[in-house]
Backbone as CSV, one residue per row, in Angstrom:
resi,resn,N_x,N_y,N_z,CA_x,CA_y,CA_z,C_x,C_y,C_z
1,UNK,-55.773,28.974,-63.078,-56.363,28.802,-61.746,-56.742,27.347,-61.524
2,UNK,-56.813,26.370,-60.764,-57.202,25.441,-60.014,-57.956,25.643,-59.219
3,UNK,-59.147,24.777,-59.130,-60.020,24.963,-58.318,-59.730,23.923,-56.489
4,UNK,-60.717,24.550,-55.853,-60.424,24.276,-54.718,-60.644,22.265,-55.061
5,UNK,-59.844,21.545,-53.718,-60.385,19.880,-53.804,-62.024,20.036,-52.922
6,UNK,-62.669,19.480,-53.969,-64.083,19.290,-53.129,-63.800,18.221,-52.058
7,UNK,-63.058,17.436,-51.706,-63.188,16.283,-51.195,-63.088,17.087,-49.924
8,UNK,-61.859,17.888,-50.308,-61.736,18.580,-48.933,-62.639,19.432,-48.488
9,UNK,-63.211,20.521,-49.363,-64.517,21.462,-48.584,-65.142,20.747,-48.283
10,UNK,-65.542,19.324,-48.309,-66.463,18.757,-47.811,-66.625,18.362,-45.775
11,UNK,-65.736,18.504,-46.030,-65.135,18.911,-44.063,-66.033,19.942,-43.586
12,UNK,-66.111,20.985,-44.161,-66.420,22.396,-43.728,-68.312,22.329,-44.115
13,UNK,-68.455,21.757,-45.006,-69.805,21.712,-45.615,-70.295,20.882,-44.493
14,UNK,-69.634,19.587,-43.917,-70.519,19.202,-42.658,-70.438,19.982,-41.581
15,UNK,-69.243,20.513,-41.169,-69.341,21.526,-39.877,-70.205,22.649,-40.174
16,UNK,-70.792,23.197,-41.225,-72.008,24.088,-40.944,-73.182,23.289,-41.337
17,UNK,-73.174,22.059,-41.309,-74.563,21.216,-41.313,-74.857,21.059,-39.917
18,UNK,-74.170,20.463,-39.059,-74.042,19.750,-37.682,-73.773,21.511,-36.783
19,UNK,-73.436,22.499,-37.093,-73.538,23.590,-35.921,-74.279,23.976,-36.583
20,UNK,-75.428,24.449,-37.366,-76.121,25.531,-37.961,-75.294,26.546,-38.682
21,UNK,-74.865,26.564,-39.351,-73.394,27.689,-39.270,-73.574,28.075,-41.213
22,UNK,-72.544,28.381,-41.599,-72.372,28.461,-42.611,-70.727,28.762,-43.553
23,UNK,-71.065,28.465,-44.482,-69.475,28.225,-45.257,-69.495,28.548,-46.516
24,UNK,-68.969,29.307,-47.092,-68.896,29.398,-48.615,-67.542,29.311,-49.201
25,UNK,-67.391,28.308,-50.333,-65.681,27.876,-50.675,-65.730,28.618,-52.084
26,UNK,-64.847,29.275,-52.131,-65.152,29.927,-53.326,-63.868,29.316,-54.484
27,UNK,-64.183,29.735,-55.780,-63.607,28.701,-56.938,-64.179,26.865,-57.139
28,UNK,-65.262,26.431,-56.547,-65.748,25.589,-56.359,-66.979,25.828,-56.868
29,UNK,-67.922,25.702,-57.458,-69.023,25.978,-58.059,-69.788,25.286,-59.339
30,UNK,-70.587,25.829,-60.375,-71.057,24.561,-61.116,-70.392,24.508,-61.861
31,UNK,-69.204,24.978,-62.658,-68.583,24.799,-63.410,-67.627,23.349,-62.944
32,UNK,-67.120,23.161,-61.762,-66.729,21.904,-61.107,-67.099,20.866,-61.334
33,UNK,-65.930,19.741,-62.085,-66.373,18.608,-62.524,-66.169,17.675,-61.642
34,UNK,-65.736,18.546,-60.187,-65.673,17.287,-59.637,-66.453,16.455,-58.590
35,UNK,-67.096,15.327,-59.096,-67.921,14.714,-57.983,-68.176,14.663,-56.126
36,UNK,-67.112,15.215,-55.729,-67.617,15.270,-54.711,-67.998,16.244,-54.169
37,UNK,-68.483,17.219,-54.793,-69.546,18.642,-54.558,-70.706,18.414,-54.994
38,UNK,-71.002,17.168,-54.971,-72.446,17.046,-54.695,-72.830,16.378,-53.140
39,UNK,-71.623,16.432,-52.369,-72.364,16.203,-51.142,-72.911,17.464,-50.526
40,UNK,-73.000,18.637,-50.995,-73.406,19.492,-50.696,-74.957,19.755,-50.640
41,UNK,-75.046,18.970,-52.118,-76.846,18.860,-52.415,-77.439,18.014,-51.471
42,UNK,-76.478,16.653,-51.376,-77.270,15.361,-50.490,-77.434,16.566,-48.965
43,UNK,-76.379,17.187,-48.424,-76.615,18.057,-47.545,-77.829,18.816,-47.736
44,UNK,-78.301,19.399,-48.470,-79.489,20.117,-48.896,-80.901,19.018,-48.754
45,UNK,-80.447,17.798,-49.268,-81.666,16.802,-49.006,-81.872,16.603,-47.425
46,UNK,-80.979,16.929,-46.608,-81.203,16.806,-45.368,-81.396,17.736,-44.706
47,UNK,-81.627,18.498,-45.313,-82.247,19.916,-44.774,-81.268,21.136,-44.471
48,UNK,-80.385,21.057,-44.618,-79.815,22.728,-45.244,-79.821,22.968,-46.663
49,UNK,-79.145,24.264,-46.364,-79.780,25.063,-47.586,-78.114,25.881,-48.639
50,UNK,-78.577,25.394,-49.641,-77.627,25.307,-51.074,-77.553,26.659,-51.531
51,UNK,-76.596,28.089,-52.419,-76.359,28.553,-53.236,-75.033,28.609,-53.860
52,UNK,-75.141,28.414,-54.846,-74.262,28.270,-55.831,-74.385,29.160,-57.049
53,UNK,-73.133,29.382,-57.240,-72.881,30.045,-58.853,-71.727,29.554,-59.750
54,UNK,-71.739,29.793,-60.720,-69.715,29.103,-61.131,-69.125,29.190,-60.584
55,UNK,-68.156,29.832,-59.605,-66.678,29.784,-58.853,-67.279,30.232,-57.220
56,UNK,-68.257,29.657,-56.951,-68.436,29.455,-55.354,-69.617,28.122,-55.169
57,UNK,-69.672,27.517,-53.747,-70.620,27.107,-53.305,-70.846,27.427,-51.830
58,UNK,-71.875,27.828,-51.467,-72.169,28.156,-49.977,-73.240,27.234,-49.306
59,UNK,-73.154,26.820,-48.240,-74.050,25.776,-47.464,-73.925,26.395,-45.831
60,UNK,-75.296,26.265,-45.802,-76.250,27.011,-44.839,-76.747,25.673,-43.944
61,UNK,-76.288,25.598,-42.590,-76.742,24.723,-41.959,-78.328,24.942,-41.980
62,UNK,-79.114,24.282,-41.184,-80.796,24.070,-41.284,-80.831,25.060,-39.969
63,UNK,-81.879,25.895,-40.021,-82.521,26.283,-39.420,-82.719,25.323,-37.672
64,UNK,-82.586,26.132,-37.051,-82.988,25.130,-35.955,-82.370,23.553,-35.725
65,UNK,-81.235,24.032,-36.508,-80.334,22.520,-36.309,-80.865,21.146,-36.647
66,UNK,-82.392,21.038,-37.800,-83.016,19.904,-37.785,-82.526,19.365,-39.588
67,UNK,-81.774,18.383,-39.255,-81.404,17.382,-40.779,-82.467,16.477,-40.611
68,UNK,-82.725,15.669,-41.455,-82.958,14.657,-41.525,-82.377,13.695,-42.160
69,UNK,-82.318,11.992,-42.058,-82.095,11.124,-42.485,-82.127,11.259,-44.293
70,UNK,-81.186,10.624,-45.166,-81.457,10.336,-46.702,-80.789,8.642,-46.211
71,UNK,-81.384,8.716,-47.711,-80.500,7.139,-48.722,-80.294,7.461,-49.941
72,UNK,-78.970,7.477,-49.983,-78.312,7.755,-50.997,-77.012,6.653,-51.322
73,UNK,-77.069,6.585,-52.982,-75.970,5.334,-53.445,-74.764,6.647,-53.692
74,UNK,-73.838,6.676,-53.286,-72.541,7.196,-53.121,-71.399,6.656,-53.885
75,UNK,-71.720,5.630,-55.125,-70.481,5.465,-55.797,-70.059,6.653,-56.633
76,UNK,-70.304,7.542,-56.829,-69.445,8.427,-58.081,-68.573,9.308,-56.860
77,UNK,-69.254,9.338,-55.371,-68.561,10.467,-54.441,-68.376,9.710,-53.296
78,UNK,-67.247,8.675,-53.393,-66.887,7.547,-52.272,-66.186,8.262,-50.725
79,UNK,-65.046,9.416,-51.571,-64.519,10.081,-50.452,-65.294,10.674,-49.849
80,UNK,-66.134,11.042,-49.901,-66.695,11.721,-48.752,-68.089,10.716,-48.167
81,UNK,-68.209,10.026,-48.087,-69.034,8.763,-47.489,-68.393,8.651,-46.028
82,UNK,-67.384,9.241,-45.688,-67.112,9.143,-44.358,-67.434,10.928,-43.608
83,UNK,-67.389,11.658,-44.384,-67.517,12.803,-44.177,-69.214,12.979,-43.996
84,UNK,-70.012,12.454,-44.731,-71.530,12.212,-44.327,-72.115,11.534,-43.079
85,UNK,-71.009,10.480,-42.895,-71.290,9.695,-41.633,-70.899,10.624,-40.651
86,UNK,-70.665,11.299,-40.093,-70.685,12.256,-39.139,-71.641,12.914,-39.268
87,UNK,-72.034,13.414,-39.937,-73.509,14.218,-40.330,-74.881,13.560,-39.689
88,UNK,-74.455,12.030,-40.094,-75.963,11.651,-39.979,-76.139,11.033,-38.562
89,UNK,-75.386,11.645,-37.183,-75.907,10.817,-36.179,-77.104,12.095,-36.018
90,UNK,-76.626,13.527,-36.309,-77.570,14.329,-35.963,-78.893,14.556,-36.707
91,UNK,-78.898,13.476,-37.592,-80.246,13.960,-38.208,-81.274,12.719,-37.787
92,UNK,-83.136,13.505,-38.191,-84.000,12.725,-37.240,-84.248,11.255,-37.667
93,UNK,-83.556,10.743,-38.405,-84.237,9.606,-38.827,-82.784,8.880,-39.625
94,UNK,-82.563,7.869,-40.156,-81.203,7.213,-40.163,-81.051,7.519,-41.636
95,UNK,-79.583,7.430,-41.809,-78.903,7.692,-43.226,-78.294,6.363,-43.331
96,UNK,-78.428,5.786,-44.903,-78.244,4.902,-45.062,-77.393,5.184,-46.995
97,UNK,-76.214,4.710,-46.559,-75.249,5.248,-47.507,-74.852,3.314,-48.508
98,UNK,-74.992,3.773,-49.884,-74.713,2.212,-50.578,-74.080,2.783,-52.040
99,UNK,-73.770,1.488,-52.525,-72.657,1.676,-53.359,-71.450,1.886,-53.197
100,UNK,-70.809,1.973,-51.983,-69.231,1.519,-51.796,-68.533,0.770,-51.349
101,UNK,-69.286,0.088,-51.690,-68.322,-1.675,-51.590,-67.321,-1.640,-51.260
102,UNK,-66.388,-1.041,-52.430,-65.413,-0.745,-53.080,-64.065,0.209,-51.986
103,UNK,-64.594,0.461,-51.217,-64.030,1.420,-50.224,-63.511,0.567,-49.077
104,UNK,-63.901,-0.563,-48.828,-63.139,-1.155,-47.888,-61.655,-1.697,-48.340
105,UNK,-61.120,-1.212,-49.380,-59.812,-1.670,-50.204,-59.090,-0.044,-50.279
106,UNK,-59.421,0.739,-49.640,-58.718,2.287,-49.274,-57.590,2.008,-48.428
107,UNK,-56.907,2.991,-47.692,-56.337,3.343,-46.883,-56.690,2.150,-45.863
108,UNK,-57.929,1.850,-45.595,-58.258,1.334,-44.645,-59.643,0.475,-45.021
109,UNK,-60.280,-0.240,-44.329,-61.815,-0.655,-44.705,-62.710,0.238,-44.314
110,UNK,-63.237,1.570,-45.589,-63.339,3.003,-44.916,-64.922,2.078,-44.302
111,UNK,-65.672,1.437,-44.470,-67.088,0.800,-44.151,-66.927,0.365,-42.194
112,UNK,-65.851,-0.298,-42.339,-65.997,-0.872,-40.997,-65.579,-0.125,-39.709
113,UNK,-64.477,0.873,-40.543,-63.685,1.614,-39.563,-64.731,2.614,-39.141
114,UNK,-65.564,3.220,-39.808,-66.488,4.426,-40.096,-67.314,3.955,-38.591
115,UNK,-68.303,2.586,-39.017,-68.970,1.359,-38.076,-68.208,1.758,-36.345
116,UNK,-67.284,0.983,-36.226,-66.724,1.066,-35.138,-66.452,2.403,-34.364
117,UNK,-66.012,3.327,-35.201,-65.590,4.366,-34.383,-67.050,4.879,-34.227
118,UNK,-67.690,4.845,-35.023,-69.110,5.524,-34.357,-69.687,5.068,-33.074
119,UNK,-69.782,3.339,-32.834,-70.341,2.823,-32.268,-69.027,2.876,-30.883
120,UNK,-67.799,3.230,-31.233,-67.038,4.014,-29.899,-67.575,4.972,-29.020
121,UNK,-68.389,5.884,-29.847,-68.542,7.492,-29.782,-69.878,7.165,-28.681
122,UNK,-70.544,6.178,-28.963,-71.982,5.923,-28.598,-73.186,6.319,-29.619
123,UNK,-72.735,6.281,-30.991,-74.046,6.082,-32.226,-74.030,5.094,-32.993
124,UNK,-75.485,4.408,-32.956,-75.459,3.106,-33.335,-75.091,3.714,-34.979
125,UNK,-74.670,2.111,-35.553,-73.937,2.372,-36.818,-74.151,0.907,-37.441
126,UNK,-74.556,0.591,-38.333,-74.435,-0.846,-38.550,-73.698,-0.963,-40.391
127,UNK,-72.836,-2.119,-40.237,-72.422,-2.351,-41.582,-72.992,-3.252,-42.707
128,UNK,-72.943,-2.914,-43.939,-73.800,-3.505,-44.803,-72.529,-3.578,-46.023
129,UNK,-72.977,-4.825,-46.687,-72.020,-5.380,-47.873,-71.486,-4.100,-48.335
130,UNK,-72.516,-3.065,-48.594,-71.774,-1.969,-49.804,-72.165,-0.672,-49.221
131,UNK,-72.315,-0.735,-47.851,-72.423,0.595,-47.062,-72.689,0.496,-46.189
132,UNK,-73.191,1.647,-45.068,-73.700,1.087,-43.674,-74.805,2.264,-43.941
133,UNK,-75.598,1.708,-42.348,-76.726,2.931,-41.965,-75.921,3.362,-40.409
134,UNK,-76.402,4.986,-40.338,-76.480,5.481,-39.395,-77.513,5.594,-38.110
135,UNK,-77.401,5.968,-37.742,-79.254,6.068,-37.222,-78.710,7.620,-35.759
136,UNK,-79.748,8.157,-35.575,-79.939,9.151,-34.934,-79.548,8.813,-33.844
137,UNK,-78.425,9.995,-32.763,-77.840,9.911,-31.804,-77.264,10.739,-31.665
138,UNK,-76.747,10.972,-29.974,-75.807,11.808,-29.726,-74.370,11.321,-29.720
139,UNK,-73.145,11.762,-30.403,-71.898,11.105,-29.997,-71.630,11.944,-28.637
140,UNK,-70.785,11.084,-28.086,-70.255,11.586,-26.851,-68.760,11.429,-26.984
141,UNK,-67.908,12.195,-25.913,-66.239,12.238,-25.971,-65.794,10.853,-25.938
142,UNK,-65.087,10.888,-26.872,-63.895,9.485,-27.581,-62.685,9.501,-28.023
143,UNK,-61.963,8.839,-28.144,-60.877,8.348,-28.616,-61.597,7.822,-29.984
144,UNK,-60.494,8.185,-31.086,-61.043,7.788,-32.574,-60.163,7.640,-33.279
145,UNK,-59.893,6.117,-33.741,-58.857,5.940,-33.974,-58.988,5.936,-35.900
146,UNK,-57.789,6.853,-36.121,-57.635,6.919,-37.681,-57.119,5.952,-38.686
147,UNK,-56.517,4.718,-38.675,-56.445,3.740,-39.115,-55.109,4.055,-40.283
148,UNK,-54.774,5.144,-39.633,-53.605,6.177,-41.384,-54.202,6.118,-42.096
149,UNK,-55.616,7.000,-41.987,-56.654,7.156,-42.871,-56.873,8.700,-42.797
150,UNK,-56.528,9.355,-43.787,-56.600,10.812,-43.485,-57.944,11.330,-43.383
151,UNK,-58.648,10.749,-44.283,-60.508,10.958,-44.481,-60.822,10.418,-42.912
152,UNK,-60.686,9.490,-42.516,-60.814,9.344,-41.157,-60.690,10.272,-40.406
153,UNK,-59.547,10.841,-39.709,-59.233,11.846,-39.047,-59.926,13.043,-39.339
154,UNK,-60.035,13.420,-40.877,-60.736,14.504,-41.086,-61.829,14.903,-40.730
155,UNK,-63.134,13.536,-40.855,-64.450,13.862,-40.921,-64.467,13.451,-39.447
156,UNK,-63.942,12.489,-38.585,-64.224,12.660,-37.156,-63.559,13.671,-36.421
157,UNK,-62.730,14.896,-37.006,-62.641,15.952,-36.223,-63.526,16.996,-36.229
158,UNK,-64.585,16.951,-37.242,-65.978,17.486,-37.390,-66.796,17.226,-36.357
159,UNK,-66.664,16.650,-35.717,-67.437,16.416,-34.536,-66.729,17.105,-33.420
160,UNK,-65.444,17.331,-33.590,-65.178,18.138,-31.955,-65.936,19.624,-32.150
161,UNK,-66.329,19.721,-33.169,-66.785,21.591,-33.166,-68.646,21.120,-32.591
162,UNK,-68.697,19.961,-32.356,-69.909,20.053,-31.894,-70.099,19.269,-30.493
163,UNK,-69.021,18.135,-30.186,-68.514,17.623,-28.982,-67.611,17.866,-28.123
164,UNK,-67.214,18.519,-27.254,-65.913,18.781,-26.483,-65.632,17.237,-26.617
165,UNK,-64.335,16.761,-26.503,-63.605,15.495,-26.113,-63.644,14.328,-26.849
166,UNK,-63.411,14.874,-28.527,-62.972,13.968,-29.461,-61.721,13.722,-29.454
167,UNK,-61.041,12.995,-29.091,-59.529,13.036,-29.660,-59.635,11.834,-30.634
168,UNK,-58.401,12.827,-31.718,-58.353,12.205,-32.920,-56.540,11.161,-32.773
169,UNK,-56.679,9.829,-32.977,-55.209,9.434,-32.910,-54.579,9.604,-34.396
170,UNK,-53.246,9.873,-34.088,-52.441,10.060,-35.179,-53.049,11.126,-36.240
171,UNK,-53.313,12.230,-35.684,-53.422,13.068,-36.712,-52.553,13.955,-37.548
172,UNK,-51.725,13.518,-37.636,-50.527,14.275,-38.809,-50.919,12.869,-40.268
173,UNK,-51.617,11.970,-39.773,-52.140,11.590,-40.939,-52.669,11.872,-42.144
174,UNK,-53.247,13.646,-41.597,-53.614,14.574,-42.493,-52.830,14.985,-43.798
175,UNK,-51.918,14.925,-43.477,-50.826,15.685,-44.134,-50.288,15.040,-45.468
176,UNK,-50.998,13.987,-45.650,-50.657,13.219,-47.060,-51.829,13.931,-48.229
177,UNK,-53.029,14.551,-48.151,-53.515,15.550,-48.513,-54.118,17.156,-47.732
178,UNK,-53.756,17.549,-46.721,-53.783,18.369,-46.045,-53.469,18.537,-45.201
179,UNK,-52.084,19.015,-45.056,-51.628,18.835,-44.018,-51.421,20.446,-42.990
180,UNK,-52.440,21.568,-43.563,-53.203,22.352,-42.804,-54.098,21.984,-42.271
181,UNK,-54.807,21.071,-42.379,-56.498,20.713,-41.670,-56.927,21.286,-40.710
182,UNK,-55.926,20.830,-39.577,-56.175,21.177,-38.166,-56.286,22.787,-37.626
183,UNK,-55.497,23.322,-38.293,-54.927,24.985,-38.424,-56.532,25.776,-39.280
184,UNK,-57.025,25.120,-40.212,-58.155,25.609,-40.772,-59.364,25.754,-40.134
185,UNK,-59.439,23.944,-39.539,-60.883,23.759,-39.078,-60.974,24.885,-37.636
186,UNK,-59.669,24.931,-37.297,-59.825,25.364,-35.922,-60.109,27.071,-36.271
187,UNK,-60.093,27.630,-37.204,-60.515,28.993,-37.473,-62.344,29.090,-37.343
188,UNK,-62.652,27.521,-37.775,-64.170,27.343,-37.911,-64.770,27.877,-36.100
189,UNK,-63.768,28.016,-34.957,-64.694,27.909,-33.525,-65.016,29.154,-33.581
């Protein structure tokens, strides 16, 4: 058996942060060595709610739709540092993500691109040597451009389940690691 890619449940773990909702990926659990299923916990620091066993994890948006702001250093779980930044326009107080320097040498400069398209959307976003901060806001309908950045496309289509009138450009970009995405998330409405 193979376990599920955390990088990828991590899509779904923000869409029931940001709707109140909930998700459980099963074969993913503590036995999972892989680092990026702990954005699930940083999710939990912002106020939803965590269970886990060996071959599942489930995440429970917050009650009453209220996250709040963390700071968290994100080098061991870089891929999903863009998947958090969607998370944190809705929470009350700003998220401020460090330790990935290193990420502007991806696909794309995941730091600046992250920056801009937010500050497209209408949420302030500011960039920093080895991360940026978010800060609390509403996005509004945009154009968002993916840079042939599949993590791009991914984590800003997390926002159409909570914005009508995201369009995502070039999204078959997906398809260099998921190239179901679109077909999945859209089971999430």
């Amino acid at each position: 058996r193979v376990e599920p890619d955390a990088s990828a449940a991590s899509y779904f773990f923000a869409a029931a942060a940001i709707t109140g909702g909930r998700v459980k990926v099963r074969g993913l659990g503590t036995r999972s060595l892989q680092g990026d299923r702990k954005l699930a916990h940083i999710l939990e620091k912002m106020g939803c709610r965590v269970e886990e066993g060996e071959d599942f994890t489930e995440l429970f948006g917050p009650e009453g739709g209220k996250l709040k702001g963390v700071e968290v250093d994100m080098a061991d779980l870089s891929d999903v540092a863009q998947t958090l930044a969607v998370v944190a326009p809705f929470a009350s107080s700003p998220t401020r993500v460090t330790g990935i320097g290193f990420i502007r040498r991806k696909e794309t400069d995941r730091i600046g691109a992250v920056v801009r398209e937010l500050e497209k959307l209408g949420v302030r976003a500011v960039e920093e040597s080895d991360g940026f901060v978010v800060h609390p806001g509403e996005p509004h309908a945009g154009e968002v451009a993916t840079y042939e950045d599949h993590r791009m496309a991914m984590s800003f289509a997390v926002l159409g389940l909570k914005r009508r009138g995201i369009v995502i450009h070039d999204p078959d970009c997906v398809s260099k690691t998921f190239p179901t995405y679109f077909d999945v998330l859209e089971t999430l409405r």
